[in-house]
Structure formats: C-alpha cells, structure tokens
DOMISE-318756 format. One record per residue: x, y, z of N, C-alpha, C in turn. Coordinates in pm, whole numbers, plus 50000, padded with zeros to 5 digits. Example, Ala and Ser with C-alpha at 12.3 -4.5 7.8 and 13.67 -1.06 7.14 Angstrom:
2
513194943150780512304955050780513204967050780512854977550708513674989450714512905000350787
% end
This chain:
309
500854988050000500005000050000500895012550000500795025649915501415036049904501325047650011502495051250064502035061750174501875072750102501175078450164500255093150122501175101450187502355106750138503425114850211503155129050128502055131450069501865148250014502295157050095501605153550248502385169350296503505168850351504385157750305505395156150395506725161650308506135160550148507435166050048507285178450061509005186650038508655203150098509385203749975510005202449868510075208549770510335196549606510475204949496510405199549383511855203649289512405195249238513695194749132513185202849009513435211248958513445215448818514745216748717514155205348636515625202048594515735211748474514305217348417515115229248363515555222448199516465234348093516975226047980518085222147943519035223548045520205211248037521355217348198521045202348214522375206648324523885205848326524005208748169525575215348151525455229148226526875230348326527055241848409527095252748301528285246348184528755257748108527695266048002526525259448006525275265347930524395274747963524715274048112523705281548234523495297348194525035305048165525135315948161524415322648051524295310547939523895312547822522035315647803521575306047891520375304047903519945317547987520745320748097520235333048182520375340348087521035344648036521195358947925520145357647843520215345247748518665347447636517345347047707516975344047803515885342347880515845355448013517025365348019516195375348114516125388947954516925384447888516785392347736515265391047683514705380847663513325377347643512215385747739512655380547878511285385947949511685402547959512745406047955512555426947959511995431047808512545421147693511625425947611510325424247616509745414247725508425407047736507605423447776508265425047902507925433248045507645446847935508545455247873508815464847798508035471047738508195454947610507175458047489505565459547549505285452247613503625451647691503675464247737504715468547842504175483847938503845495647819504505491747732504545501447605503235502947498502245490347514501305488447458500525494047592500655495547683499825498847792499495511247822500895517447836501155532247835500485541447696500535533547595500365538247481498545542147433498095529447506496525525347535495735537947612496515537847680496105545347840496095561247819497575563447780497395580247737497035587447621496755581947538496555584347389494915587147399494265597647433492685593047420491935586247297492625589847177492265582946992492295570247056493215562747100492985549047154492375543047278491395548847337490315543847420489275540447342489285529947275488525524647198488205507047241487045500147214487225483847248488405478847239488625475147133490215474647090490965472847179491435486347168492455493147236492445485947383491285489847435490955483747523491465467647621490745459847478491085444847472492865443547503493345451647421494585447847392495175454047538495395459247572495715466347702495355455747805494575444047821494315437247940495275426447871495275419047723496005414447674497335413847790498125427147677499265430447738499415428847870498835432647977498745433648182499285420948168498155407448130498175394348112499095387248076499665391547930501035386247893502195389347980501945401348071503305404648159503255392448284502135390748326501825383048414502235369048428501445364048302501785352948227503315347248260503965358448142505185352248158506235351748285505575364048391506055367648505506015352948636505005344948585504765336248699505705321348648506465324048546507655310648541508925315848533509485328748450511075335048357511655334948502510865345048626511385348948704512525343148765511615330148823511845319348944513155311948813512955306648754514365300548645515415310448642515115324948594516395327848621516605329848781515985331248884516745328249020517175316349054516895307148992517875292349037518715291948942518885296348847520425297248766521145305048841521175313248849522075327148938522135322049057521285311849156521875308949258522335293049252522695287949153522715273549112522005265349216520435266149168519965260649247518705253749154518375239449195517035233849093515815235049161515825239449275514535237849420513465244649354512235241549383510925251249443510375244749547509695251149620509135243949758508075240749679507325232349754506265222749725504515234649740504645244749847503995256449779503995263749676505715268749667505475272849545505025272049430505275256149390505155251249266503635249849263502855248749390501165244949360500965262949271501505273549391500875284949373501395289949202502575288349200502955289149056502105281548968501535269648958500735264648867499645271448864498725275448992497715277948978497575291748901498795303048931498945311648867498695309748686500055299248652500055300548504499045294748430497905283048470496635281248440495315291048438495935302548562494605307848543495145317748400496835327248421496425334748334496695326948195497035314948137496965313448047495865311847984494245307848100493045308148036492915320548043493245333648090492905347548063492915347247930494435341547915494905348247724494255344747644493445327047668492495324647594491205334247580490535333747664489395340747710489595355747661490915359747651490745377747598490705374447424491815366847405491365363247224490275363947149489345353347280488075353947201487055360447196487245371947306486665385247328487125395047239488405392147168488545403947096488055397846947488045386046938487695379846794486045386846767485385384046874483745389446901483895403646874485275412846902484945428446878485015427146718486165421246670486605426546557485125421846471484515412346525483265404946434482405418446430481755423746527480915435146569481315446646467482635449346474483275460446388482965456646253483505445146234483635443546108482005441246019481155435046103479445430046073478695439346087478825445146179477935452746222478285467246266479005478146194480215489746169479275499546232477395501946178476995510046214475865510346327476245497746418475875499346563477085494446609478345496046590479665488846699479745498846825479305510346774479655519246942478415514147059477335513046921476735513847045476425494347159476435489747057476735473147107478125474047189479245475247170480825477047217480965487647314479765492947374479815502347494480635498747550481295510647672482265510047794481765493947855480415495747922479875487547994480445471847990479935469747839480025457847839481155452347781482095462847774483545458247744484385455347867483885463648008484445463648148483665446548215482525442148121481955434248205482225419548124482585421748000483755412547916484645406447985485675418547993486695416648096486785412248222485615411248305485275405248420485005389148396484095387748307483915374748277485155367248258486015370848226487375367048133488195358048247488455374348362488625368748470487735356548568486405357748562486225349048649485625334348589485745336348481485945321948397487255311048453488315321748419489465316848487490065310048549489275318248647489625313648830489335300848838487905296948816487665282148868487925273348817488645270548651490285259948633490985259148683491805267448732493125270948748492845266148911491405275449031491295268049168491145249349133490685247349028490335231449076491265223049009492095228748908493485221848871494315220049011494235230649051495535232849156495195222249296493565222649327492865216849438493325200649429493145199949293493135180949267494725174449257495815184449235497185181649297497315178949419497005189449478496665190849655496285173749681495495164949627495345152949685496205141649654497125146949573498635136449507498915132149598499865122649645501495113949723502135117249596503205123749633504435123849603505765119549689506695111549602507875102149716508685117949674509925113949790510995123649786511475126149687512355136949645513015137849560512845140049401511425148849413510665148149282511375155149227511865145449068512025156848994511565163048789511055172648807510255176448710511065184648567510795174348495511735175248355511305188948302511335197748389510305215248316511515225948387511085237848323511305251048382510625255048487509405251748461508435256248541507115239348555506805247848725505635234048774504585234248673505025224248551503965224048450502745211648501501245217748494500335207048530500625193048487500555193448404500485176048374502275167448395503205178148394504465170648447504015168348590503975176348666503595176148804502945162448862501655162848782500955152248809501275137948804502175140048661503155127048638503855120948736504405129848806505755130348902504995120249030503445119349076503135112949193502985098849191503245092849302503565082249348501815075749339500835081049378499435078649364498385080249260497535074449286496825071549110496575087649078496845086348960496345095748876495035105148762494105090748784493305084948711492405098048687491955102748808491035116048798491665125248776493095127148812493585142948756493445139848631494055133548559493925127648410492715139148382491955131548426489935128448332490005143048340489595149748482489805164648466490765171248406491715169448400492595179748357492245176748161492235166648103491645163247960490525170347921489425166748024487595174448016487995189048025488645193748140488595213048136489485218148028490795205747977491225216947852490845211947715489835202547729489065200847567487925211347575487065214347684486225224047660486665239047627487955239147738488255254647706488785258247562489355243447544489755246347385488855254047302487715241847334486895237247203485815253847233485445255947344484425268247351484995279847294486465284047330486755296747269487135291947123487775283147067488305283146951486945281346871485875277946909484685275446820484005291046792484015297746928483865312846934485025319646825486395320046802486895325446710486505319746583486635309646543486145303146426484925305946389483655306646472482525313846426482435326746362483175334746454483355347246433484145354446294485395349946277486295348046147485245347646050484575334546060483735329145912482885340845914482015346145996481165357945971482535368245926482785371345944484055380345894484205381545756484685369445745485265362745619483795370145485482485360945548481575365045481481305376845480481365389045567481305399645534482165411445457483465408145465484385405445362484415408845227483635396245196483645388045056482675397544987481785401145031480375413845010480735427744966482175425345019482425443345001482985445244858482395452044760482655457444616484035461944601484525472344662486255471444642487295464244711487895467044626489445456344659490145468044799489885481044774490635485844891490225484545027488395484245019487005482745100487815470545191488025459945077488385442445144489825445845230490665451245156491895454945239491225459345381490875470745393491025481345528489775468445600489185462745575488325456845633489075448345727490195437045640491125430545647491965436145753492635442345710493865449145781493445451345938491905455545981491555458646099491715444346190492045432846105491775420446227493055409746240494265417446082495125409946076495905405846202496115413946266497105415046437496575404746460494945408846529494795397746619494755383846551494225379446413494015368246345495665361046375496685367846349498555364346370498525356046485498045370646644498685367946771497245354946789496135350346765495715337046740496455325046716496675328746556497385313446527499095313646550499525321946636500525320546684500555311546816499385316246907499245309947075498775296346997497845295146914497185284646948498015269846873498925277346759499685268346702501005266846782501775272946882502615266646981501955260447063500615259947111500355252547242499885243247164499415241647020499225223347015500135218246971501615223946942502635218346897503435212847055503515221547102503725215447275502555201847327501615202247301500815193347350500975181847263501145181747121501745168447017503185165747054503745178947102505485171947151505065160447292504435171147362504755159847520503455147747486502995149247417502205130647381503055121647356503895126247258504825118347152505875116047283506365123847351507625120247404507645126647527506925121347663506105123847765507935125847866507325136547924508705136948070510005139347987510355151347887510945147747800511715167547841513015163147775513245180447792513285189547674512555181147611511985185347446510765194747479509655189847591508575195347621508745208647670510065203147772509715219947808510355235647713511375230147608511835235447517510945239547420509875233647397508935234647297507655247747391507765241947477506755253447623507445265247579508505269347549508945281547559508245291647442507655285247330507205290747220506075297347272505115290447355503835294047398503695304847518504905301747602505335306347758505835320947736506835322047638507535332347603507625341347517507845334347434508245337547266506965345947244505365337347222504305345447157503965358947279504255361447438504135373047465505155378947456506255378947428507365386147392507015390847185506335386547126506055392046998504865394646973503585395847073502315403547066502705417647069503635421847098503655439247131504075444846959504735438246947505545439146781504165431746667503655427246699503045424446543501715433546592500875437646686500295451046690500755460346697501855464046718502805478046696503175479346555503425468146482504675475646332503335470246217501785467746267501015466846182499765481946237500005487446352499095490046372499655513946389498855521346269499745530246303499605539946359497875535446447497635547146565498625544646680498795531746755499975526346859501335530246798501945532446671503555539846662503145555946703501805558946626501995571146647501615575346768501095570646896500765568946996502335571247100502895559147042504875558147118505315565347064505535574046927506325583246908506485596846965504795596346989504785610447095504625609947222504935600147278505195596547427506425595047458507335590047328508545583747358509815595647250509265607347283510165620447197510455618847036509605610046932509895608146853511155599746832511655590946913512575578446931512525563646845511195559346830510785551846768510125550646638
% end
C-alpha cells in the first residue's frame, strides 16, 4: 500500500533545459533578454493605450488587458528560472510550485478568454460597423473583461485543488522550467486516474468553447468581407483584424505543437523547450506584430517616447 506522504514533500527538482554548468550563463542571458523585452514591449502597449485618448477604443481596450496578462503570464515562470540559475539552484518548495501552477493556468486561460473577446469585437466592427459603438459600449467591454477573469479562476482553483490530493515520494524531479500541470501530476507516486479525466475534460472544453467562438466569428468576417465591392474596401476591412488573426494562430499553434510534443515524448526536455514558444516567445512578439502593423499605437509611442521610435 502507498504512503500518502503529500504533505510531507517540501520541495520539487526543476531540471530545467540542460544541466551543463557551462550553458547556464547562456540560458540566463537569452531568457532575462526575452522577458525585459516581454515586460517592455507590453508596458509600452499599455502606456500607449492609456494616454493616447484616439485609443480608448474596444480594441484598444482588449489589447491593454492582453498586454497586463502577457506580463503576468510570463512573470509567473522567467522569474523563478532565472533565480535558480544565478543561485545554482534546481529547488521550488512544494507551495510554490502548487501556487505557481495555479497562477500560470489561470492566466493562460485569461489569454484564451481575451482572444476570444477580441475575435467577438473585431466580428461587431467588422458586421455590424453601424451599431459597433453602440453594442461595444464601455459597459460591456468592462463586464467582458470581468467574465474573462472569472471564467478563469475556477480551472486554474480546481486544477491546483486536485494536485493538493497527490502522494508524492521524495526527491521529485520535474523535467520543466516551470511546475507544469500535467508534468507535476506525472511526478506522483498515487493514482492519477482523475487528475487525468479532469485535467483532459477542462482543457478540451476550454479549447473547444473559445476556439469555436473565434472560428465562428472569422467565418462571419470572412463573409462579410467577401460582400464588400472594392478591393481597397476588402483590404482596410482586412487589415483591421490581421494583428489579432497572427497573435491567434501564433498561441494556438505553439500550444498544440507543445501538447503533440509531450504526447509523443512524455517527461521529456523537448517539452519543456517546445513550452517556451507558447510561455515566452508569443508574449514577447504580441507587442511587435500590433505595433509595426498598427499606426495609431507607433503614432501613439512616438509622441510619448520624443519621437525615438
């Protein structure tokens, strides 16, 4: 019979992507290089949002909680990795790593959940041009955003709750950067059977509800689109949704390429190498593909930022 020693383990191994010493320095440099451009580029979409009144718009809006989110996001794994490189250390305590998960589940369903709130604006804009102010009110863009959040919360509380009932033996150690859910879960000594089922059921729905919500939305797009008599009409129509249509199949095509890596080759340090596309990379290049496509936000930073940019 297995002892139930959960509360007795006080911390977790992160082995991270290679434990050559001589690589370490290498990895801290491209990875605190990443998150200041992460931190940067976002405050810059924020700042830009915020003081510019032309850009208090839905939009604008959307994108501005975006950005908060992506800082967040990436804030709740870059950190803690580069502090155990710099102190050559693989530890997290066995709190941490719950509270860190529960963190990067909830805001990674934020990022979902704001996508498909902004897919619904650009639909409104794009379908329906001469009621968008008044459908896309303050109101129900502040109460969007609420939903977003408290959609959230209760994955991310009952992911984190159903770890809480693991055995884990000593000495866990987790082939990640960061306490990734389903490594985690791997790692226990006790059945697994229901984290499984749940953790499969809450991210096929969350998939399947927002990505069915963008995909609905697009195709009305698409069809409204197709209606418009000029070719420049189709452009500017176009052009208003290209950003977000990018920063879409950017998240959604690293996280199922991460999820086909760790099927194929489970506990692997491929997985967590491949995590970095989704973890990092796409909020470190949301600020740049709505900035160098979008030219109220340059002209927004140019006059905030002395004509520099």
């Amino acid at each position: 019979m297995k002892s139930r020693n959960s509360t007795q383990i006080s911390e977790f191994i992160l082995l991270g992507f290679s434990e050559d010493p001589e690589l370490q320095p290498l990895i801290f440099g491209v990875f605190l290089s990443m998150y200041l451009v992460t931190v940067l580029g976002n405050l810059l979409i924020i700042l830009a949002t915020i003081s510019d009144s032309n850009l208090h718009t839905p939009m604008y809006f959307f994108l501005s909680n975006l950005s908060f989110v992506d800082i967040c996001f990436t804030s709740t794994t870059i950190p803690k990795m580069l502090v155990n490189i710099q102190t050559q250390s693989k530890a997290i305590t066995y709190t941490g790593c719950i509270t860190q998960m529960f963190f990067f589940i909830h805001f990674a369903g934020l990022d979902i959940f704001l996508l498909t709130v902004m897919a619904y604006d650009r639909y409104v804009a794009i379908c329906h041009p001469l009621h968008y102010t008044v459908i896309m009110n303050h109101g129900l863009c502040v109460l969007l955003v609420l939903m977003c959040w408290t959609l959230s919360f209760p994955n991310a509380l009952l992911q984190s709750l159903m770890v809480l009932r693991l055995s884990f033996c000593t000495n866990v150690e987790i082939p990640h950067f960061f306490c990734e859910l389903n490594q985690v879960v791997h790692c226990a000594c006790s059945d697994t059977f229901l984290n499984d089922i749940v953790i499969y059921f809450s991210s096929l729905l969350l998939a399947c509800c927002t990505f069915t919500g963008i995909l609905y939305s697009y195709c009305r797009i698409v069809s409204s689109i197709r209606a418009i008599s000029s070719v420049q009409g189709r452009y500017k129509a176009f052009s208003t949704c290209a950003s977000h249509l990018s920063v879409v199949s950017l998240f959604y095509g690293t996280s199922l390429g991460v999820y086909l890596s760790s099927a194929v080759t489970p506990n692997s340090h491929s997985t967590a190498t491949a995590s970095v596309m989704y973890t990092v990379v796409t909020p470190m290049l949301n600020p740049f593909i709505y900035s160098l496509r979008n030219k109220d936000i340059k002209r927004a930073l140019r006059r905030h930022l002395g004509g520099q940019l």
